[in-house]
Structure formats: structure tokens, C-alpha cells
C-alpha positions as CSV (number, residue, x, y, z in Angstrom):
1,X,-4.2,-11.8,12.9
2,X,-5.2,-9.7,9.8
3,X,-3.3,-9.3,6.9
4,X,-4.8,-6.3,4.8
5,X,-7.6,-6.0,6.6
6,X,-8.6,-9.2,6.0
7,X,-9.2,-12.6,8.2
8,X,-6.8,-15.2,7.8
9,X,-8.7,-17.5,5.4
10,X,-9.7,-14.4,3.1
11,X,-6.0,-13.0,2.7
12,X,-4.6,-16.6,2.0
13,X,-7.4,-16.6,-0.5
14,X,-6.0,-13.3,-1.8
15,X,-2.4,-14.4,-1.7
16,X,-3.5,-17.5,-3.6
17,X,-5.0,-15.7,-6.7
18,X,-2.1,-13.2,-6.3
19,X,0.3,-15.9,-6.9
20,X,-2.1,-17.6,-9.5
21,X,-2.3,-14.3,-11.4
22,X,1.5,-13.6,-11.5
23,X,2.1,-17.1,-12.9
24,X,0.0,-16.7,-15.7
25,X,1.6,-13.1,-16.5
26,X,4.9,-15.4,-16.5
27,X,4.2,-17.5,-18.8
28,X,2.9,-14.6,-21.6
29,X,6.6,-12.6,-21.0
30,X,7.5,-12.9,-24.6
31,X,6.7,-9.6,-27.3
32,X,5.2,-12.3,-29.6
33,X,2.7,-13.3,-27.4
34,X,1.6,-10.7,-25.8
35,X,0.7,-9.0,-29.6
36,X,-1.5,-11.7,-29.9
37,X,-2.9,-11.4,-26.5
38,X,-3.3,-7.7,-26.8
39,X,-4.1,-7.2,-30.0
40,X,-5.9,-3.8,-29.4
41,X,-2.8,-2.4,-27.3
42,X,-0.2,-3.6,-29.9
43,X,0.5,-0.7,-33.3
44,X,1.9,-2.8,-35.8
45,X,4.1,-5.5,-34.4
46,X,5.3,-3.1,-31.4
47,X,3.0,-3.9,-28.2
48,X,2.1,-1.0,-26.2
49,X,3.7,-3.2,-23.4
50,X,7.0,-4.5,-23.3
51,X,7.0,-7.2,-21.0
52,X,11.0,-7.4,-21.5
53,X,10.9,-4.4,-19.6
54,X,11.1,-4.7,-15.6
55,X,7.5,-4.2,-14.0
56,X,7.0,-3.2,-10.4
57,X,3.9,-4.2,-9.2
């Protein structure tokens, strides 16, 4: 079976580091962080991205 056009191992490889990935955008959720981890995509003390706001992915 292929998922994505992948082999097995490959897409739970892919599934893994999807999952991985979405954790770590969890745990940076907050305004205050994410000014300090996008400093260049923040004006002021307004980020570009408001990770308040619901993403679809």
C-alpha cells in the first residue's frame, strides 16, 4: 500500500516528522513568543502572524 506516493516505511517516516513538526508549532502558540521567534516578521510588538488565529494547514 502507498500512502502519497510513497512506500510504507517512507510515508510513516513523513507522518512522523509531520507530527514532530506540528508539536513544536504547539508549543510556540503564544504572540510573545513567536515575536521573539520571528523577529523579522514581527512590526513593533504586532507579529505578522497571529498564531491566536485558527490555521488550516
Amino acid at each position: 500500500m502507498r500512502i502519497f506516493g510513497l512506500n510504507n516505511a517512507d510515508a510513516f517516516v513523513y507522518l512522523d516528522a509531520l507530527a514532530l513538526v506540528s508539536a513544536f508549532y504547539a508549543l510556540f502558540q503564544t504572540k510573545e513568543t513567536s515575536v521573539l521567534i520571528f523577529p523579522l516578521q514581527s512590526i513593533g510588538n504586532e507579529p505578522l502572524i497571529d498564531f491566536n488565529d485558527d490555521i488550516l494547514l
